[in-house]
Every structure is written in structure tokens, then in C-alpha cells.
Backbone as JSON, one array per atom type, in Angstrom:
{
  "sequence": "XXXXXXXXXXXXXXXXXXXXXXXXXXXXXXXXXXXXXXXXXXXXXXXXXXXXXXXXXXXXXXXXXXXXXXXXXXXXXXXXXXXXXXXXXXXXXXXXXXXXXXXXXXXXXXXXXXXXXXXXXXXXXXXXXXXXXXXXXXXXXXXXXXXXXXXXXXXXXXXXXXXXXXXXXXXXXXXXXXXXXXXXXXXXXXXXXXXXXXXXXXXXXXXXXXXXXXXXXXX",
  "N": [[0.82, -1.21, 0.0], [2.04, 0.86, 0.51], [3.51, 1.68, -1.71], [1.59, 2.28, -3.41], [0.88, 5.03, -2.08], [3.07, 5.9, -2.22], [3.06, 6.42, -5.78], [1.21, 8.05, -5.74], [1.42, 10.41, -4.22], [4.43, 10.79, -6.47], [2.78, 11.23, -8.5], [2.43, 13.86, -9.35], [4.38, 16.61, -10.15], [7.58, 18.01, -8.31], [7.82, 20.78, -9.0], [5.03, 21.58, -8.78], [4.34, 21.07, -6.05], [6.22, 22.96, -4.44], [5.13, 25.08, -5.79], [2.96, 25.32, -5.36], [3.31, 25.63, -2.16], [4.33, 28.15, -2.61], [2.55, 29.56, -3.41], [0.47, 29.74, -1.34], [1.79, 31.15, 0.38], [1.88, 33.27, -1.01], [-1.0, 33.89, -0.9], [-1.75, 34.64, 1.81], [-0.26, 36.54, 2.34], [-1.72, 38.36, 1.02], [-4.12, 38.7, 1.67], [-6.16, 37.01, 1.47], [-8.52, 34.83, 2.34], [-7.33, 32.04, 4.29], [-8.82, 29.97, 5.24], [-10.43, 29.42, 2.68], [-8.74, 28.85, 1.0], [-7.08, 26.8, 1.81], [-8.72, 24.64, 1.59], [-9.48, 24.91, -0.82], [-6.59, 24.24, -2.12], [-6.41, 21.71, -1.41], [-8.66, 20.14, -2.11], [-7.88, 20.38, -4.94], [-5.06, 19.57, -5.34], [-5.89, 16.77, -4.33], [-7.61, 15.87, -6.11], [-6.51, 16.06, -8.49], [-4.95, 13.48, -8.44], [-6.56, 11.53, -9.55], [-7.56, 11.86, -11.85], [-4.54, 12.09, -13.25], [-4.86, 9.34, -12.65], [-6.49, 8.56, -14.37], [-5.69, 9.48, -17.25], [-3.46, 7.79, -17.52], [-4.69, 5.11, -17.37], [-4.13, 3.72, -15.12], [-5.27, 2.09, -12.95], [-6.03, -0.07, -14.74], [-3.54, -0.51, -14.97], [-2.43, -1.55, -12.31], [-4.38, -3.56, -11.26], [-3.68, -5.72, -13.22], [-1.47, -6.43, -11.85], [-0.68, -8.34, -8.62], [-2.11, -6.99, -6.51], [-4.87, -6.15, -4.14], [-7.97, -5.29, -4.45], [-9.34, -3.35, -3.17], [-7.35, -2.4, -1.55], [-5.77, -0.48, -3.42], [-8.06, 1.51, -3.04], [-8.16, 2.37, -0.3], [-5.23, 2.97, -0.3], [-5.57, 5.73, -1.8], [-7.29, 7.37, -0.16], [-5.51, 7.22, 2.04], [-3.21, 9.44, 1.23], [-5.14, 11.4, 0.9], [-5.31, 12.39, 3.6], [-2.87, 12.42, 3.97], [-2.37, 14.39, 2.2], [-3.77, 16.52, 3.06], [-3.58, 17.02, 6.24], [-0.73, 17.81, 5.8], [-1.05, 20.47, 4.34], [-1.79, 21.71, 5.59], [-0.37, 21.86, 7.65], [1.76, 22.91, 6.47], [0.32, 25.61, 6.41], [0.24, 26.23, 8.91], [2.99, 26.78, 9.7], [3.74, 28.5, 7.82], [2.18, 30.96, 8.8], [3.18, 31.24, 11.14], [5.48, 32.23, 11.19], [5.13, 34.26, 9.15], [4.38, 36.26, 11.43], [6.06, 36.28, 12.92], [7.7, 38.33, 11.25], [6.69, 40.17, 10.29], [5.24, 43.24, 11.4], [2.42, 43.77, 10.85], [-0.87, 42.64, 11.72], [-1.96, 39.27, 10.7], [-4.42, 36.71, 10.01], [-4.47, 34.21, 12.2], [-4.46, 30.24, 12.37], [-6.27, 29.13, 15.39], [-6.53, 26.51, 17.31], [-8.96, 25.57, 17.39], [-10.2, 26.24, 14.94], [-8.28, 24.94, 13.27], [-8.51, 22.12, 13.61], [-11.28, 22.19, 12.93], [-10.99, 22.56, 10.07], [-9.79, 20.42, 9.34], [-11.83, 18.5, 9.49], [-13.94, 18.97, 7.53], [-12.51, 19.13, 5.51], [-12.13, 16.17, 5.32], [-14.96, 15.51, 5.18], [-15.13, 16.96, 3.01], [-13.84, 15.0, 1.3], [-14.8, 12.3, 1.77], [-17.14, 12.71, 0.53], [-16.95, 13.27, -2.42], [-15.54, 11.86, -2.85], [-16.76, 9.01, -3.79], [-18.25, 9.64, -5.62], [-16.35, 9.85, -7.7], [-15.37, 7.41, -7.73], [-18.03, 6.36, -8.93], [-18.95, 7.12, -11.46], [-18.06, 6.2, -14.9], [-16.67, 7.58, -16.18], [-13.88, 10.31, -16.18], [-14.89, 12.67, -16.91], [-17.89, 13.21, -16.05], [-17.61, 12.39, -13.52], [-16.19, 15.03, -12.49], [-17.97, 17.2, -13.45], [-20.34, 16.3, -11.36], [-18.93, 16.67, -9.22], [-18.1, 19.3, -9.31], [-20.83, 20.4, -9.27], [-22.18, 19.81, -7.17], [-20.39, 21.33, -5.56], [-20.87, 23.48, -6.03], [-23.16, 23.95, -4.98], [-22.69, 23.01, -2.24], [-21.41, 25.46, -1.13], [-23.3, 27.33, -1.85], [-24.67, 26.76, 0.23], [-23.07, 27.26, 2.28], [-22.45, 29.81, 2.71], [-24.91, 31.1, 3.12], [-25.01, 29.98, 5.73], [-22.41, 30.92, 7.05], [-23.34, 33.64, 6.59], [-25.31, 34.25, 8.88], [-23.84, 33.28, 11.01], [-21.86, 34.88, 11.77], [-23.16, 37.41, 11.01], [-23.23, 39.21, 9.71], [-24.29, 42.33, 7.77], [-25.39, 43.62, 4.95], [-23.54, 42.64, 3.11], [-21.89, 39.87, 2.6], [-18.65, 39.88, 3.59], [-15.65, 38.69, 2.35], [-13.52, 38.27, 3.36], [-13.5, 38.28, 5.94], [-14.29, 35.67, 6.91], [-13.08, 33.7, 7.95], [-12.98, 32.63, 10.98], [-15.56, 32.39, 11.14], [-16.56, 28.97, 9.96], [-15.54, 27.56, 12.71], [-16.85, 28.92, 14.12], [-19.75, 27.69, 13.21], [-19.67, 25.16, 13.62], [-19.6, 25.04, 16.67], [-21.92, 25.68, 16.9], [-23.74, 23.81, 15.36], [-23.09, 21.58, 17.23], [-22.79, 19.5, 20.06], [-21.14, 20.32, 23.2], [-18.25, 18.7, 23.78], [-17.85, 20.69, 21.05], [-15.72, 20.9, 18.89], [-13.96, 18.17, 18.96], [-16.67, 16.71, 18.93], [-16.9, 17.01, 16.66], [-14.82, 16.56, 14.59], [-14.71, 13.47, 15.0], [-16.86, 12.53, 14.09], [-16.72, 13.21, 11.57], [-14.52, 12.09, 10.56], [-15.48, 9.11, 10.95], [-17.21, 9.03, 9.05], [-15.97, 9.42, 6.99], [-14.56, 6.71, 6.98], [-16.65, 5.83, 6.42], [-17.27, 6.59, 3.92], [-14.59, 5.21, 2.4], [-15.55, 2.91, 2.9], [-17.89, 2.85, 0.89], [-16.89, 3.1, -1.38], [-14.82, 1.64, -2.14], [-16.42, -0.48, -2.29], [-17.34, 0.05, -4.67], [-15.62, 0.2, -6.33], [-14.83, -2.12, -6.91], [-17.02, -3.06, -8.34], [-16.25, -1.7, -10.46], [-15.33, -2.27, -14.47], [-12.31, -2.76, -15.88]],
  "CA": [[0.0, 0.0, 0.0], [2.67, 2.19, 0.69], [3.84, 2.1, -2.91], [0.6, 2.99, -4.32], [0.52, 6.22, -1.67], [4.22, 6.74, -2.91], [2.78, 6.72, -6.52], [-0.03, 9.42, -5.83], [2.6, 11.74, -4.34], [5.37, 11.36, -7.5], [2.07, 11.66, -9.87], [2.36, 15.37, -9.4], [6.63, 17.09, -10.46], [7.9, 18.61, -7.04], [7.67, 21.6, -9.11], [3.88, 21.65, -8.29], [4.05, 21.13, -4.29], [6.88, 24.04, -4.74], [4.23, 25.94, -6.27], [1.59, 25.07, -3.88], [4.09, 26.68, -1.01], [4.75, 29.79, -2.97], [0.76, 30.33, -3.62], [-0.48, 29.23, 0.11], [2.39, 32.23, 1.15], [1.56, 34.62, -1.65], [-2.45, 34.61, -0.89], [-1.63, 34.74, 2.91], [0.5, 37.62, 2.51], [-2.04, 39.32, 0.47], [-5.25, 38.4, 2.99], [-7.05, 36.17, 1.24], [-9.1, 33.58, 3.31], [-6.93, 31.09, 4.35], [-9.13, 28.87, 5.19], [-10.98, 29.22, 1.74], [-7.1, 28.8, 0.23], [-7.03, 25.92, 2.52], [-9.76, 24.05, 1.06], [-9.07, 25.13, -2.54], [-5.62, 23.53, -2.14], [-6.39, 20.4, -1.0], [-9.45, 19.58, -3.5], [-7.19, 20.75, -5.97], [-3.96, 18.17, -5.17], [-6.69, 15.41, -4.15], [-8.22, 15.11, -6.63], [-5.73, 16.05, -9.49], [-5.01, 12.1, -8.75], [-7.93, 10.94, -10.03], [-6.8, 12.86, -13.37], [-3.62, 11.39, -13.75], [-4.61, 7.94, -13.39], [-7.55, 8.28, -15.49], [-5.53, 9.52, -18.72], [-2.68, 6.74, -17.47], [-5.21, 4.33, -17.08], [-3.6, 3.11, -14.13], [-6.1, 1.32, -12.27], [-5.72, -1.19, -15.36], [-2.21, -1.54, -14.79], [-2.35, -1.94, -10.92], [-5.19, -4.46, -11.49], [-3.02, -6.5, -13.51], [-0.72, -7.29, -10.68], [-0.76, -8.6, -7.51], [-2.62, -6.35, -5.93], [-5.86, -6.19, -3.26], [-8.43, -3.93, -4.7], [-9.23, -2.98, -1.46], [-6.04, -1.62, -1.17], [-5.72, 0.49, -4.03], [-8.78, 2.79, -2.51], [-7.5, 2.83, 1.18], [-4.2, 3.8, -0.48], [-5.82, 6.89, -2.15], [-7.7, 7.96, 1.01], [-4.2, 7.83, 3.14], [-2.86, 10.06, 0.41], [-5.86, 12.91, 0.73], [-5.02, 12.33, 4.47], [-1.9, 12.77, 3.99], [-2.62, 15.97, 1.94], [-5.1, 17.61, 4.56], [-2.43, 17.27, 7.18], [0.64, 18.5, 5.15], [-1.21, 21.41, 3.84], [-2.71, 22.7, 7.24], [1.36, 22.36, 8.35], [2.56, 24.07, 5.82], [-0.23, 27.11, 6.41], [0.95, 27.22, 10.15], [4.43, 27.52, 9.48], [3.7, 30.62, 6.81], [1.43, 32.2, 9.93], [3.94, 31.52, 12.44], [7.08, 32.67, 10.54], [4.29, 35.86, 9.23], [3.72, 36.43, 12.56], [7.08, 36.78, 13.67], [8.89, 38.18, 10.62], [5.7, 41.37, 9.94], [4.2, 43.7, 12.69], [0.86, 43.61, 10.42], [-1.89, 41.48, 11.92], [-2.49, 38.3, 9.91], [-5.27, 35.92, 10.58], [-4.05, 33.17, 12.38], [-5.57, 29.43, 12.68], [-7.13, 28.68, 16.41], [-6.71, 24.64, 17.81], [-10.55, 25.03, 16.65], [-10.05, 26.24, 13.22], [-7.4, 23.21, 12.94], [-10.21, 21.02, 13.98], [-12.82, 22.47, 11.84], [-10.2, 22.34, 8.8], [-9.07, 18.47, 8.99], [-13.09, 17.76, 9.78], [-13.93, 19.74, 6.73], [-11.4, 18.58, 4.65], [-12.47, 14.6, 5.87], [-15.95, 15.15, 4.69], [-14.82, 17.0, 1.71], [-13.26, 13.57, 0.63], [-16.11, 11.54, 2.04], [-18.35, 13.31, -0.2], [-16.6, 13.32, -3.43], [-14.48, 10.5, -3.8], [-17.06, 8.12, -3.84], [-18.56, 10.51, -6.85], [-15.59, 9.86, -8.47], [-15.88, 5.97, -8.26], [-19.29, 5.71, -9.45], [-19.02, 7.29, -12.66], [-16.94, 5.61, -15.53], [-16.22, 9.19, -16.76], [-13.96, 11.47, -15.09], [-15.25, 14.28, -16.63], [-18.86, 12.93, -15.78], [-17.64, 13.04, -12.38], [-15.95, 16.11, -11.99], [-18.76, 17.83, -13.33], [-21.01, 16.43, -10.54], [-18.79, 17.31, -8.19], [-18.94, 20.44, -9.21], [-22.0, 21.02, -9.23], [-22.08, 19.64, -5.62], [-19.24, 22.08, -4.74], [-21.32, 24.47, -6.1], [-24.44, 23.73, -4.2], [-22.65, 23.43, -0.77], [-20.88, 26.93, -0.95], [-24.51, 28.58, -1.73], [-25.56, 27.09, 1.5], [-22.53, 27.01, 3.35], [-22.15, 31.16, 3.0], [-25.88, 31.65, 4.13], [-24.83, 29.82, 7.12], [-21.68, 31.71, 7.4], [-23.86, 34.81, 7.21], [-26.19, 33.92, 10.04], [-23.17, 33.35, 12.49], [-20.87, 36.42, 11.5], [-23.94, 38.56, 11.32], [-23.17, 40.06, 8.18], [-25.57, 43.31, 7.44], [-26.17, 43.72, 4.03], [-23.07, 41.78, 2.01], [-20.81, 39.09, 3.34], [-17.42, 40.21, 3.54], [-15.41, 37.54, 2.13], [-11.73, 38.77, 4.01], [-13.89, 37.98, 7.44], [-15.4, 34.85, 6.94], [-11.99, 32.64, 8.62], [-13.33, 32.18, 11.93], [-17.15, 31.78, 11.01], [-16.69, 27.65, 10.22], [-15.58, 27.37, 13.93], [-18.64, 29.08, 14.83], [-21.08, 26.94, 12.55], [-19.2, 24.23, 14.11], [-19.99, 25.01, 17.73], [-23.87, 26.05, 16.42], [-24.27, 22.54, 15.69], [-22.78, 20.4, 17.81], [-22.66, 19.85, 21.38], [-19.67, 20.52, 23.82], [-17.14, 19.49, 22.98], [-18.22, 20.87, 19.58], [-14.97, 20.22, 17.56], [-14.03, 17.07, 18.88], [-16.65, 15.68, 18.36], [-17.27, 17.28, 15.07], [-13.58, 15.4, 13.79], [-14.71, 12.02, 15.39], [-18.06, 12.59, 13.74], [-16.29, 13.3, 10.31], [-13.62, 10.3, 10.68], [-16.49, 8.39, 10.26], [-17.73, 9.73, 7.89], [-14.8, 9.34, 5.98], [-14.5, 5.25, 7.01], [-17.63, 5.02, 5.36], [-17.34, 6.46, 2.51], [-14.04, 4.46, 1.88], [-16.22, 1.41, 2.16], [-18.5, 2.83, -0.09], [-16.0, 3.43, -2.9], [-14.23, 0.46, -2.29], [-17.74, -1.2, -2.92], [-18.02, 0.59, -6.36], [-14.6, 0.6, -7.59], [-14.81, -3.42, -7.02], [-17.98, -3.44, -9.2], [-16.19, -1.71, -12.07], [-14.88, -3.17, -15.56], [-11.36, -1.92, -16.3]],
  "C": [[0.86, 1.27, 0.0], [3.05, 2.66, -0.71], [2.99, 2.78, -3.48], [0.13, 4.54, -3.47], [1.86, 6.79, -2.25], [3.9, 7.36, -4.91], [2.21, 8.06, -6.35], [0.67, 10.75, -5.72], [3.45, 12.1, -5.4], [4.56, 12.03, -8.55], [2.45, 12.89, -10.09], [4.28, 15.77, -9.4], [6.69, 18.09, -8.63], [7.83, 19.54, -7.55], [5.61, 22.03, -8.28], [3.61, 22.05, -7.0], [5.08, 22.45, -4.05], [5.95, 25.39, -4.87], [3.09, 26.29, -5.6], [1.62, 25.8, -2.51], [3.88, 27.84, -1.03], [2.95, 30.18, -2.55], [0.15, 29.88, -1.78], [0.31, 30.6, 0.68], [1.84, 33.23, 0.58], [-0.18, 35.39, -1.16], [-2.76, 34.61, 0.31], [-1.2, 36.35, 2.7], [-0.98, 38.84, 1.79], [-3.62, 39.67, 0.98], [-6.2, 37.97, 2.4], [-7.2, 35.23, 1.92], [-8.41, 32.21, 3.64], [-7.08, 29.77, 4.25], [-10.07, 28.31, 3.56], [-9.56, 28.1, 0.86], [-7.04, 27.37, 0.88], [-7.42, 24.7, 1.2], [-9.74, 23.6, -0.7], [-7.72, 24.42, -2.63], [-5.67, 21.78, -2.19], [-7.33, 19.48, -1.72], [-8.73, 19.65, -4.63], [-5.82, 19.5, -6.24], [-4.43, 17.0, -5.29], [-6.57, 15.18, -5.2], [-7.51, 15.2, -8.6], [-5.27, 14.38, -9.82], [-5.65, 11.37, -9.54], [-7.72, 11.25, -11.7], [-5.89, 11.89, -14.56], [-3.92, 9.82, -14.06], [-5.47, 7.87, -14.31], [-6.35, 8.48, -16.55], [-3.9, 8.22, -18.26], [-3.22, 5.39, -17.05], [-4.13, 3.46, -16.5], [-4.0, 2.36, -13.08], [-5.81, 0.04, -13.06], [-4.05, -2.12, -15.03], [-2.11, -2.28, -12.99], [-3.26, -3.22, -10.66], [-4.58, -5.82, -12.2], [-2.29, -7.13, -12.23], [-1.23, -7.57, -9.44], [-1.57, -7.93, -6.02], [-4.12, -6.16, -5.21], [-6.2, -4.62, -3.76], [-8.53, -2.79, -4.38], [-8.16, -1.91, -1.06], [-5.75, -0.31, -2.01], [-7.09, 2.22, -3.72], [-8.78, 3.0, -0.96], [-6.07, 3.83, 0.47], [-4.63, 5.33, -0.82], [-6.42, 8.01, -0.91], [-6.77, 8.44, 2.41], [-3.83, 8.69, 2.32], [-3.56, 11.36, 0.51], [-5.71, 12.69, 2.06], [-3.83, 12.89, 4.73], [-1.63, 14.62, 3.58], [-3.35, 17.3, 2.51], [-3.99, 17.93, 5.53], [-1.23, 17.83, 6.69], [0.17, 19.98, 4.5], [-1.67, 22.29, 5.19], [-1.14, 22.76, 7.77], [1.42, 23.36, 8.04], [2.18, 25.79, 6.15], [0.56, 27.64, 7.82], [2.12, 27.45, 10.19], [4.31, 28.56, 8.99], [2.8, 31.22, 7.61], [2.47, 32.38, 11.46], [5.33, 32.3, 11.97], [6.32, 34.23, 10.16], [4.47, 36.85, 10.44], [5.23, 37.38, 13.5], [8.28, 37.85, 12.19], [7.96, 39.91, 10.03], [4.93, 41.6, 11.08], [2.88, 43.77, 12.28], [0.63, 42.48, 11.15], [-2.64, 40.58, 10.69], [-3.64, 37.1, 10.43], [-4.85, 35.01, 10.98], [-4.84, 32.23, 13.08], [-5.51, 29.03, 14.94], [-6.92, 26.92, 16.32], [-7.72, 24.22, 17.07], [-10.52, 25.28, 15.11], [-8.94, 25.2, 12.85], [-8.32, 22.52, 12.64], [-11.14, 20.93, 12.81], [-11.9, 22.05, 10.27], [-10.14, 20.88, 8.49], [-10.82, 18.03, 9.08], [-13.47, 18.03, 8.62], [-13.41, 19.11, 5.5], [-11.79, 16.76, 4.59], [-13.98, 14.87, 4.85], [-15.8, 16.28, 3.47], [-15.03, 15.62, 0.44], [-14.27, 12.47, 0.65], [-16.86, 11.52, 1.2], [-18.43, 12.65, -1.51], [-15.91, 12.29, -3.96], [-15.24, 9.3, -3.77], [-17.5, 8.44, -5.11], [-17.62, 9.74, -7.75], [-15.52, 7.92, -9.33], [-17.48, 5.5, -9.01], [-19.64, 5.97, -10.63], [-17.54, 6.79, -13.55], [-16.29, 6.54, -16.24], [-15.38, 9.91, -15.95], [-14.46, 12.49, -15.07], [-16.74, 14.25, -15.87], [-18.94, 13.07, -14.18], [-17.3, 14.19, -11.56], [-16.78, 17.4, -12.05], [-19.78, 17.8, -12.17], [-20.02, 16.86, -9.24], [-18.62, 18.69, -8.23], [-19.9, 21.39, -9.23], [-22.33, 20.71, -7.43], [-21.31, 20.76, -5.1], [-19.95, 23.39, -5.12], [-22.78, 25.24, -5.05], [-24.22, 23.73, -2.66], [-22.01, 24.86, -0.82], [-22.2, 27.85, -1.11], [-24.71, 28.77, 0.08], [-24.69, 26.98, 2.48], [-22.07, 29.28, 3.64], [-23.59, 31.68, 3.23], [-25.62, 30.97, 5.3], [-24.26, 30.31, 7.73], [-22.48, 33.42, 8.11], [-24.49, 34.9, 8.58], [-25.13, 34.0, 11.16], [-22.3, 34.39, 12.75], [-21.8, 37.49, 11.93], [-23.51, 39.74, 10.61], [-24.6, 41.43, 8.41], [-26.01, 43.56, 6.35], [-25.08, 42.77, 2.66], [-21.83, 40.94, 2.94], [-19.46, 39.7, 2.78], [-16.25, 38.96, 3.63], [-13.7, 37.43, 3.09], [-12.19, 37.81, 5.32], [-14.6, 36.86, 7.59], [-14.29, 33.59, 7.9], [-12.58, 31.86, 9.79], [-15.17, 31.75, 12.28], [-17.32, 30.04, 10.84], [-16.44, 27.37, 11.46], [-16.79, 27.16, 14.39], [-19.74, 28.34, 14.58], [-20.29, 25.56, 13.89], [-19.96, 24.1, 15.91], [-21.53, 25.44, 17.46], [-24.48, 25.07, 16.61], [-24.11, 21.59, 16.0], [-22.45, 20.66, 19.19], [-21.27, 20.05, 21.98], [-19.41, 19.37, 24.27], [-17.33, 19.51, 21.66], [-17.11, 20.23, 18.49], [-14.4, 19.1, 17.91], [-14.95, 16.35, 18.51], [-17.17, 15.8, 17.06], [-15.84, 16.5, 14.13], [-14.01, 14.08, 14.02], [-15.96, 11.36, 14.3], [-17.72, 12.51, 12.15], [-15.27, 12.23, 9.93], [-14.41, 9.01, 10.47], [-17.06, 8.28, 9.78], [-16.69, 9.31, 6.75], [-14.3, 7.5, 5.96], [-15.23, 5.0, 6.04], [-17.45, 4.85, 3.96], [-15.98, 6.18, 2.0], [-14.63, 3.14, 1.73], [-17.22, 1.11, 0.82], [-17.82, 2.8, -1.45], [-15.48, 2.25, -3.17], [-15.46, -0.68, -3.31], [-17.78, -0.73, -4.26], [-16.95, 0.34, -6.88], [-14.3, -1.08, -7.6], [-15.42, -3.75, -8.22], [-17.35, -2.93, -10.88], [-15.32, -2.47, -12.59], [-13.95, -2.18, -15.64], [-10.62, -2.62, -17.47]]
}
């Protein structure tokens, strides 16, 4: 398994994750939403996988060998695991090094905005990567997921509004610490624990679910 998480990582040139650094510092520095930047990063790396092996039809070749199906969609799920946690580093290093290196005030993430991020990020993946197995298309699926990705951001910035308390236009600079807040809105204390424990399983599932589909297909 480890090989096929070492694959997912080379898919992409170290120029890329290079690039990924620069832009997570540049749209920090310039006060764009971190946690939006967050988010946008990490769908963006995910699921660029999904990409590559499609036009290297690489499921066919991994299928050929020796390999537990099973395995090949746990491997992908440690991999956007892997990428949730390495990208939420990277941000607090460029807010802690900000922090100390510019007397401007930069937004910096909260234990709970951690929390809310990796929970977030979990049922991101939950969501979508079963999407991805169930259609024999990628584009077929990337369109539904974006149309999904389109459909939760309507209703995830009237929720935002409601807890910010916006007055007549959401202010997109100030929206960082509003997922916290939804977070503690709807869930009891301890809100973001058990909003990660709650999303960890969430994210089991829907590896069983995928697993289940990407068994059923013909490659």
C-alpha cells in the first residue's frame, strides 16, 4: 500500500508542491481567506489524482498485478489524508514565521479552526471520492462534483452569514473564523471534537462505499 501512496505523491513534479508553497504564502501575505485557500488547495492536489490515473489508465495496470483492490482505494484515502495534514502544516508555518517576521496582523488558525479544517477537509473527501468511483467518466464526475461544490458553498455562506452577522453583504476577508462558529452552532460541547470524530467516520464510510463501487467496475 505504501507504494501505491508513494505513486499518488510522485504523480504530481515537485515543481507543483513548490508551487503550492509559494501560492499558500503569496495569498496569505495578500489576505485572502486562508481557510478558503485551505480548502481550494487540498481539493485541488486530491483530486488532481484521479486525473492522472484516469488519462494513465492506471487502475488497469495496478489491477493486472498482484494487488488487493481494497487496497488500491484505502491507499488513495491515506494520500488525501496525507494531503489535509501536510497542507494545514505548511499554512501554520507561513502564519507563524508571518507572525514573527511582519508587525501587520495576519489571521491566524485557532486549535478550533485546525479542527474544523481536517473535519472539513475529511468530509470533503467523504463526499466526493465516492462521486468519483461511481461514474466511468472522469469528466462525468468532476462535473457532478462540481455542481455539488457548487451547491454546498450557496448554503454554506448563508450559514456563514447567520453566524458572522453580516448586514447587508458578506465580507469575504472575514469569513476565517465563522466555520468554527457553525461548528460550535451545531454540535454539542465538545463541539470540535466531536465534530472530527463525527467526520472520521464519515470518511470510514465512505471508503467502504467506494471500495464497494470501484470493485464493481470493468477496467
Amino acid at each position: 500500500m505504501f507504494i501505491l501512496i508513494k505513486k499518488d505523491i510522485q504523480a504530481n513534479h515537485w515543481g507543483i508542491y513548490v508551487g503550492t508553497i509559494i501560492f499558500l504564502l503569496m495569498t496569505y501575505l495578500i489576505t485572502l481567506p486562508p481557510t478558503i485557500i485551505y480548502l481550494l488547495t487540498c481539493f485541488t492536489i486530491i483530486f488532481s489524482a484521479f486525473s492522472y490515473d484516469d488519462k494513465a489508465d492506471a487502475n488497469r495496470y495496478f489491477l493486472s498485478m498482484p494487488i488487493i483492490k481494497a487496497d488500491i482505494v484505502k491507499s488513495r484515502y491515506l494520500y488525501s489524508i496525507v494531503i489535509i495534514i501536510g497542507t494545514l502544516l505548511i499554512q501554520l508555518i507561513i502564519m507563524i514565521m508571518t507572525h514573527f517576521t511582519f508587525a501587520t496582523h495576519f489571521y491566524m488558525y485557532s486549535w478550533q479552526d485546525s479542527i474544523t479544517l481536517i473535519g472539513m477537509a475529511f468530509l470533503m473527501i467523504a463526499i466526493f471520492t465516492p462521486v468519483v468511483y461511481y461514474f466511468h467518466s472522469i469528466i462525468n464526475a468532476m462535473f457532478s462534483i462540481l455542481f455539488l461544490v457548487g451547491l454546498s458553498t450557496m448554503v454554506m455562506m448563508g450559514e456563514l452569514d447567520k453566524v458572522l452577522s453580516f448586514t447587508n453583504t458578506i465580507i469575504f476577508n472575514d469569513i476565517d473564523h465563522g466555520f468554527s462558529l457553525l461548528v460550535e452552532k451545531y454540535f454539542p460541547s465538545p463541539a470540535h471534537v466531536l465534530f472530527i470524530v463525527c467526520a472520521s467516520i464519515l470518511l470510514y464510510l465512505s471508503m467502504l462505499i467506494s471500495t464497494f463501487l470501484f470493485k464493481k467496475k470493468d477496467y
